[in-house]
C-alpha positions in Angstrom: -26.4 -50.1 41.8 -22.6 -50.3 41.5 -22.1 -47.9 44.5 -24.2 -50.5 46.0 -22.6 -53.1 44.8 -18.6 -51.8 45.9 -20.2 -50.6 49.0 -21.5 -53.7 50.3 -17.9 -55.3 49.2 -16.4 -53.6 51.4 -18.6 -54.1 54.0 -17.6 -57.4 54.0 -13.8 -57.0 54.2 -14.4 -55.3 57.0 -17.1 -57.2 58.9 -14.8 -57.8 62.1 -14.4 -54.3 62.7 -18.4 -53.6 61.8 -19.1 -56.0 65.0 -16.4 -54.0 67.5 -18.0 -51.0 66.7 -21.1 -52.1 67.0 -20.0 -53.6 70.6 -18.9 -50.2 71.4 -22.0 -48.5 70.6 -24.2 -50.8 72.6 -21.8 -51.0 75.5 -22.1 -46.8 75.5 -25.9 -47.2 75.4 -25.7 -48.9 78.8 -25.6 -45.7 81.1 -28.2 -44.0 78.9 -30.5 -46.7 79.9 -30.5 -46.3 83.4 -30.9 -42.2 82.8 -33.4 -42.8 80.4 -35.0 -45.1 83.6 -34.5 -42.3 85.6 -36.1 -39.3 83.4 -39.3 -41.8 83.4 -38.7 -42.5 87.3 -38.0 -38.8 88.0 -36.1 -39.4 90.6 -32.9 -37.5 90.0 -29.9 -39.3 90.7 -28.6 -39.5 87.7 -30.9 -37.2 85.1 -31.3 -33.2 85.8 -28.0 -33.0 87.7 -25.5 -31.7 85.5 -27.1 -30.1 81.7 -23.7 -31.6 79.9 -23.9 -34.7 81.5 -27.5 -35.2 80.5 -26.5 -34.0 77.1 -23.7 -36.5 76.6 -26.4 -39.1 77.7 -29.1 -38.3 75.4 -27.0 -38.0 72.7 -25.7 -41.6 72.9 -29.5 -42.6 71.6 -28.1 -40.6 68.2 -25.5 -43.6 68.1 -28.2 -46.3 67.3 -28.3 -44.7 63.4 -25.3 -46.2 62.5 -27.0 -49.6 63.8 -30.1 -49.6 61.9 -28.0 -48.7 58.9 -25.5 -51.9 59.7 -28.7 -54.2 60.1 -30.0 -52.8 57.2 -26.4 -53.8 55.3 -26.4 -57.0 56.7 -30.0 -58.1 55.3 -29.0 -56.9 52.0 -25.5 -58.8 52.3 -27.6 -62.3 53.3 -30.6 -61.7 50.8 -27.5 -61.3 48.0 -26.3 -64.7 49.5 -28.9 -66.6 49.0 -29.7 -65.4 45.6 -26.3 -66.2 45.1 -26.1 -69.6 45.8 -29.4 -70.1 43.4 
């Protein structure tokens, strides 16, 4: 629990940087949505044209990890808050 603990201490310290990155991330998801679109579409303008761009763009859905894991932090860091103030 004391990883936990120093862990979610620095998480804190470094919360402005946490929302950048996280403004990164989603701003990189935007082009994966519209090939997503068009795998379901099949249309081909944008998915099935080049094998490394449609690589780079389904690998930008691996960057939503580090998401679930900050949302995940930032429950625990407002649950801890509250008990806190009790």
């Amino acid at each position: 629990m004391n990883i936990l603990y120093g862990f979610l201490q620095w998480y804190e310290r470094n919360i402005e940087k946490s929302i950048l990155i996280t403004l990164i991330i989603l701003i990189a998801q935007i082009p994966h949505f519209f090939w997503g679109g068009d795998v379901l579409v099949g249309s081909g303008y944008i998915a099935g044209v080049n094998p490394i761009t449609d690589f780079i763009l389904y690998s930008v859905d691996l960057l939503e990890i580090p998401l679930i894991i900050k949302t995940v932090a930032d429950f625990i860091i407002l649950k801890r808050r509250k008990k806190a103030k009790k």
